[in-house]
N, CA, C and O atoms as CSV, one atom per row, in Angstrom:
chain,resi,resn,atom,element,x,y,z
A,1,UNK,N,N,0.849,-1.179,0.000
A,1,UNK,CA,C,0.000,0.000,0.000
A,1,UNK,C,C,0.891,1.236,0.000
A,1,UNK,O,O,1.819,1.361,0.799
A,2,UNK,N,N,0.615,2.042,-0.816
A,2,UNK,CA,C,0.987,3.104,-0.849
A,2,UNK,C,C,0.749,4.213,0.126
A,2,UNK,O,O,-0.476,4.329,0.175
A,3,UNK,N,N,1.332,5.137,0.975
A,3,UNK,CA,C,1.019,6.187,1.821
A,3,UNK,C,C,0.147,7.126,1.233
A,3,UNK,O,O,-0.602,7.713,2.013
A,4,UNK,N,N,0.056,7.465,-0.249
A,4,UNK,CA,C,-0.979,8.185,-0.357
A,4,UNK,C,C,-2.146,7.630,-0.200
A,4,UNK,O,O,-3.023,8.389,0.212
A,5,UNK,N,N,-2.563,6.080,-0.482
A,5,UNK,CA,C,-3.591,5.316,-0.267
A,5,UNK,C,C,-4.367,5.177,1.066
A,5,UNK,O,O,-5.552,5.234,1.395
A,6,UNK,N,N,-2.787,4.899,1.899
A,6,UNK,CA,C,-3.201,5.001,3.412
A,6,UNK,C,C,-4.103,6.343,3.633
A,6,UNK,O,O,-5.260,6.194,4.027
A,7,UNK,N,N,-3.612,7.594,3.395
A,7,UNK,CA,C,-4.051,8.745,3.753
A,7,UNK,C,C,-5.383,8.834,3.400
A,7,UNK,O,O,-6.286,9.059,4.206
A,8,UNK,N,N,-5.551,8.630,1.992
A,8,UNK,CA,C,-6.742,8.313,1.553
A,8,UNK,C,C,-7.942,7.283,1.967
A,8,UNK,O,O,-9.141,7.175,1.710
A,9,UNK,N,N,-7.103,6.680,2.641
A,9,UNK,CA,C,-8.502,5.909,3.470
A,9,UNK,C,C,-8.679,5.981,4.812
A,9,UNK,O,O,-9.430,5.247,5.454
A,10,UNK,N,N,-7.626,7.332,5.488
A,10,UNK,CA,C,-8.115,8.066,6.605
A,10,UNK,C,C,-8.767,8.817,6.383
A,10,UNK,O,O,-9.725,9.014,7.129
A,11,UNK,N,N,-8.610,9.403,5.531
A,11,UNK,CA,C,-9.720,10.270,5.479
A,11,UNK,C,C,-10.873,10.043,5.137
A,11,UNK,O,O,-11.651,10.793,5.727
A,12,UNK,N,N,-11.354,9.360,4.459
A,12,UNK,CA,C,-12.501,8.452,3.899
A,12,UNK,C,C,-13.432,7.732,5.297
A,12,UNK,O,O,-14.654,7.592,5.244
A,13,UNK,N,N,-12.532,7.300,6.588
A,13,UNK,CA,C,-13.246,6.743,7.356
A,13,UNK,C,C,-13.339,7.949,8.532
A,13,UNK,O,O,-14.345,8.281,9.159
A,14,UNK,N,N,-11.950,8.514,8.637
A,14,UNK,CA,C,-12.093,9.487,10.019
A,14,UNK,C,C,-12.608,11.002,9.193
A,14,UNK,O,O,-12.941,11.757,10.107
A,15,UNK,N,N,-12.771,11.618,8.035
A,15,UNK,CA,C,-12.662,12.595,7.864
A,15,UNK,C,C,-11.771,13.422,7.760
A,15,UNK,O,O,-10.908,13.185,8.604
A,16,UNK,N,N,-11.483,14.458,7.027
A,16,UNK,CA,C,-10.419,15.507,6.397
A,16,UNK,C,C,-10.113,15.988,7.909
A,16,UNK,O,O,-9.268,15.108,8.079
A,17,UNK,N,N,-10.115,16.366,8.595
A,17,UNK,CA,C,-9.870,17.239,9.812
A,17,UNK,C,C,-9.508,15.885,10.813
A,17,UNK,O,O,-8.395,15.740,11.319
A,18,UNK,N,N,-10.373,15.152,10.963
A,18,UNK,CA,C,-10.384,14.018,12.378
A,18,UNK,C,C,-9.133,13.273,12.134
A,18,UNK,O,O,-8.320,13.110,13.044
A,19,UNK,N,N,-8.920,12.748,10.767
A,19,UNK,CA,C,-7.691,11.574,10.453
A,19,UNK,C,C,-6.544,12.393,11.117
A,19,UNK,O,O,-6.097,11.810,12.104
A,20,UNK,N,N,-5.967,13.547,10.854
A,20,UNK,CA,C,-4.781,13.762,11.204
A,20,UNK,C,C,-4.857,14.048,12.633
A,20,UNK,O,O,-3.824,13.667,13.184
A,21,UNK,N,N,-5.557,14.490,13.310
A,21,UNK,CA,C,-5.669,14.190,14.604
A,21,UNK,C,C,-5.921,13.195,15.655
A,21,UNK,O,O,-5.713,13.249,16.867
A,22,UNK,N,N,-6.406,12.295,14.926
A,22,UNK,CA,C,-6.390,10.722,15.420
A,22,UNK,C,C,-5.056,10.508,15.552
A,22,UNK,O,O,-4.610,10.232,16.666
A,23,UNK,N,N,-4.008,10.624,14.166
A,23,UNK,CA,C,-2.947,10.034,13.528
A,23,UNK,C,C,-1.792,10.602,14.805
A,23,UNK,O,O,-1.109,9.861,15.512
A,24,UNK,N,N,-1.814,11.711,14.832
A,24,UNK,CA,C,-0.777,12.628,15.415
A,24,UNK,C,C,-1.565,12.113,17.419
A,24,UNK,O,O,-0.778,11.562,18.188
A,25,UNK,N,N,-2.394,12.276,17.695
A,25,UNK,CA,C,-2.596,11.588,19.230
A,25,UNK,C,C,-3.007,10.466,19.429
A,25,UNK,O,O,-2.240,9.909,20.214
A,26,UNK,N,N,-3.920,9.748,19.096
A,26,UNK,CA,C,-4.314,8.254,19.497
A,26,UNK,C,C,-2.821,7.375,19.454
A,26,UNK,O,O,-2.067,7.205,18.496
A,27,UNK,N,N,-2.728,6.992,20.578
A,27,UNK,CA,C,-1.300,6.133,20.938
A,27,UNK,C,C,-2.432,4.380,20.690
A,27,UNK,O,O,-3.559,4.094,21.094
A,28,UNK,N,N,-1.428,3.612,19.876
A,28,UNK,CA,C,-2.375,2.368,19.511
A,28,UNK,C,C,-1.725,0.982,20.245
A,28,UNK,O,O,-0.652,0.496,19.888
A,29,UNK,N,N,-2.437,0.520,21.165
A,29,UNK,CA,C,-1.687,-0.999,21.476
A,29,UNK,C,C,-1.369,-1.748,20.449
A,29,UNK,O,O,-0.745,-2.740,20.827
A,30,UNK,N,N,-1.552,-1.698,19.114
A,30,UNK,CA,C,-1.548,-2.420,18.106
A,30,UNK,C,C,-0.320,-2.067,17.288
A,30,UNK,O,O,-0.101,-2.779,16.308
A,31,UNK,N,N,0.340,-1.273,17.497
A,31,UNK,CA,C,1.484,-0.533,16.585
A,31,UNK,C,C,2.632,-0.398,17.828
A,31,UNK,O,O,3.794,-0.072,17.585
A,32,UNK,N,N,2.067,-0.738,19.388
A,32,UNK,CA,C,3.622,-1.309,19.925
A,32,UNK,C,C,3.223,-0.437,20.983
A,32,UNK,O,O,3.370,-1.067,22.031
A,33,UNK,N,N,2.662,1.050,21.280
A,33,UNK,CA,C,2.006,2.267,22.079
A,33,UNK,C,C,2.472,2.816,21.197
A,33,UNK,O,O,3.617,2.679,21.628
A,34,UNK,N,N,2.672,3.560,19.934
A,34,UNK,CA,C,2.331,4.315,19.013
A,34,UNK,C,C,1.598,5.265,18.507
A,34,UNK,O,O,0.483,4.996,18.955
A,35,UNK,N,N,1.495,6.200,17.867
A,35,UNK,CA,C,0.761,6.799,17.230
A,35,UNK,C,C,0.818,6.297,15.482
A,35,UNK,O,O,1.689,6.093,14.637
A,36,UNK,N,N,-0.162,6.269,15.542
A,36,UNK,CA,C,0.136,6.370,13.525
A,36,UNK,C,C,1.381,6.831,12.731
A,36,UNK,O,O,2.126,6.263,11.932
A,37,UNK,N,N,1.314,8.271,13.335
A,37,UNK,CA,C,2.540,9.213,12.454
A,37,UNK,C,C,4.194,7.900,13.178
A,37,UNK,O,O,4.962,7.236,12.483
A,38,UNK,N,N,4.147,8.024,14.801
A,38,UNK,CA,C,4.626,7.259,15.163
A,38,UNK,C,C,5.516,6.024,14.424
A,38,UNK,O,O,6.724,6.015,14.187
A,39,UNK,N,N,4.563,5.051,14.160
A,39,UNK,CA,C,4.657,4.179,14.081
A,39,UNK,C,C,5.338,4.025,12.159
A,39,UNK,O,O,5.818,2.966,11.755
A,40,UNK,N,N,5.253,4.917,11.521
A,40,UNK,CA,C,5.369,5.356,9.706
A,40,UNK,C,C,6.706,5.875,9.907
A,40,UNK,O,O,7.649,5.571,9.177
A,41,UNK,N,N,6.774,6.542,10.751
A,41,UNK,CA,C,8.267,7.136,11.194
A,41,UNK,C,C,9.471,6.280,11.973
A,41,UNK,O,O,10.675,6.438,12.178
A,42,UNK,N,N,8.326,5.158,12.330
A,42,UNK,CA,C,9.610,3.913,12.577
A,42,UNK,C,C,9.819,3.083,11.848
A,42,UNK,O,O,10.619,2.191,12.129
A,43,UNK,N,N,9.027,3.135,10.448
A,43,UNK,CA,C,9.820,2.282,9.328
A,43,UNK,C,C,8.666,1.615,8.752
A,43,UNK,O,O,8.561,1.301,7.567
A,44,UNK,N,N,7.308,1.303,10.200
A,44,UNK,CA,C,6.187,0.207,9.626
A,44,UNK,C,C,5.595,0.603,8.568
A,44,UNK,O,O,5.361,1.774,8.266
A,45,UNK,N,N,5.280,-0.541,7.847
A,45,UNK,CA,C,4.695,-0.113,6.307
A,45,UNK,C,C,3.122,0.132,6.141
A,45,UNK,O,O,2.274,-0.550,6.716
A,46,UNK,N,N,2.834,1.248,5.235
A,46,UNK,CA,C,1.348,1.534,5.794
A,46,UNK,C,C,0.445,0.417,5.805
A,46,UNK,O,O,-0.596,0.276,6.447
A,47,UNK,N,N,1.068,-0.435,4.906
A,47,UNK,CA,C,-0.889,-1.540,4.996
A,47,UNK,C,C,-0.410,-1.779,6.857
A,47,UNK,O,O,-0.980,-1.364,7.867
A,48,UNK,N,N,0.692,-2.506,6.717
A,48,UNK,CA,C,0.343,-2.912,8.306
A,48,UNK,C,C,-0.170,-1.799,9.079
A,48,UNK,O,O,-1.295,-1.892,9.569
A,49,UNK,N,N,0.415,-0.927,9.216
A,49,UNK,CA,C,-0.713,0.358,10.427
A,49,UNK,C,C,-1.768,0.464,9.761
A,49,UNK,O,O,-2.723,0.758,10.480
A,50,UNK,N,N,-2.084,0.319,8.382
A,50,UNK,CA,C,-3.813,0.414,7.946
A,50,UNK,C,C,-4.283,-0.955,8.835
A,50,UNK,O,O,-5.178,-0.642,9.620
A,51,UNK,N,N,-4.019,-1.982,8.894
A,51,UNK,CA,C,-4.590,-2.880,9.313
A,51,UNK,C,C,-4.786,-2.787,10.520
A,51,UNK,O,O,-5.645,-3.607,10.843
A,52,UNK,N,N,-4.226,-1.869,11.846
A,52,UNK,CA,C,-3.964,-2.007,12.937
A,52,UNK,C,C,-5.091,-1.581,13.020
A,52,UNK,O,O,-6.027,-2.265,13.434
A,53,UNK,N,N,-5.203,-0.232,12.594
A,53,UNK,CA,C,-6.452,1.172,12.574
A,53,UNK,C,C,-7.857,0.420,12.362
A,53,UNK,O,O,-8.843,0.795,12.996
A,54,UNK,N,N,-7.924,-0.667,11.443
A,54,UNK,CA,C,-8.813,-1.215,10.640
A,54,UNK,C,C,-9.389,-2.033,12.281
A,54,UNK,O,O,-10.441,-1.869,12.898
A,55,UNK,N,N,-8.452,-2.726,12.517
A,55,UNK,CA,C,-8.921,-3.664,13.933
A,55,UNK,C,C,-9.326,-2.876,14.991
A,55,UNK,O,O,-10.459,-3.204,15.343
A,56,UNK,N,N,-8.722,-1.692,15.845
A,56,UNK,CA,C,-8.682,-0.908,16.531
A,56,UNK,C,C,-9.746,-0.425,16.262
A,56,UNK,O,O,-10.378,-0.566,17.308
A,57,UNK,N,N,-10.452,0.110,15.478
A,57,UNK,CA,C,-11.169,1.175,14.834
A,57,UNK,C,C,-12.313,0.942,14.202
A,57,UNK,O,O,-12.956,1.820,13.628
A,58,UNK,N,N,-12.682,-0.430,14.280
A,58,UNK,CA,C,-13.961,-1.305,13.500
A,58,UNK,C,C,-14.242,-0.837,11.631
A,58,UNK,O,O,-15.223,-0.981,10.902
A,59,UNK,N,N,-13.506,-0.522,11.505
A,59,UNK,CA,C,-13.386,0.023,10.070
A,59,UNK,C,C,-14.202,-0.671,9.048
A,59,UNK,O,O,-13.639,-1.661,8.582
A,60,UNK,N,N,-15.428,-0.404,8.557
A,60,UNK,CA,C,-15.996,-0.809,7.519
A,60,UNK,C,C,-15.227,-1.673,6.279
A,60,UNK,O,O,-14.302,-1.127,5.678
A,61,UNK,N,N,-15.673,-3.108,5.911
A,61,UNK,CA,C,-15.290,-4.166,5.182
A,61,UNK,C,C,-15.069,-2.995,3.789
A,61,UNK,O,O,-14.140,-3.497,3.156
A,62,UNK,N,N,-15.463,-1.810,3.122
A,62,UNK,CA,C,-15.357,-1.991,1.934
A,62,UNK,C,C,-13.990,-0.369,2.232
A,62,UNK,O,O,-13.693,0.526,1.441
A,63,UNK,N,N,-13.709,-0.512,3.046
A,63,UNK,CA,C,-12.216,0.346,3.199
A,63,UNK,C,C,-11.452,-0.113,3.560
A,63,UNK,O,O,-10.448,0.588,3.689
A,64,UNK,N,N,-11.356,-1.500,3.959
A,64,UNK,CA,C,-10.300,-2.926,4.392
A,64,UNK,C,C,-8.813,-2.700,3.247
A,64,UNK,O,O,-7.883,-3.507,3.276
């Protein structure tokens, strides 16, 4: 997955304004105690933090 993809399907589920503020504070048990930005900045590749968000976050099957 591409990072623009990722972005694109934050915003799609959290909204233009909410995604980057989720991204930048929500610390995730799923990404290690992380944040999103966090966790992209330690190397993990976006599908995996898309997938974390996806579990964490009950994320609708057709933005999987």
């Amino acid at each position: 997955m591409r990072l623009t993809d990722f972005w694109e399907r934050m915003r799609e589920h959290f909204g233009e304004a909410y995604a980057d503020s989720f991204a930048r504070d929500h610390v995730m048990s799923e990404l290690g105690g992380r944040t999103v930005y966090e966790a992209l900045e330690a190397g993990w590749e976006a599908k995996d933090v898309w997938r974390a968000v996806c579990r964490a976050m009950d994320v609708p099957a057709r933005l999987r």
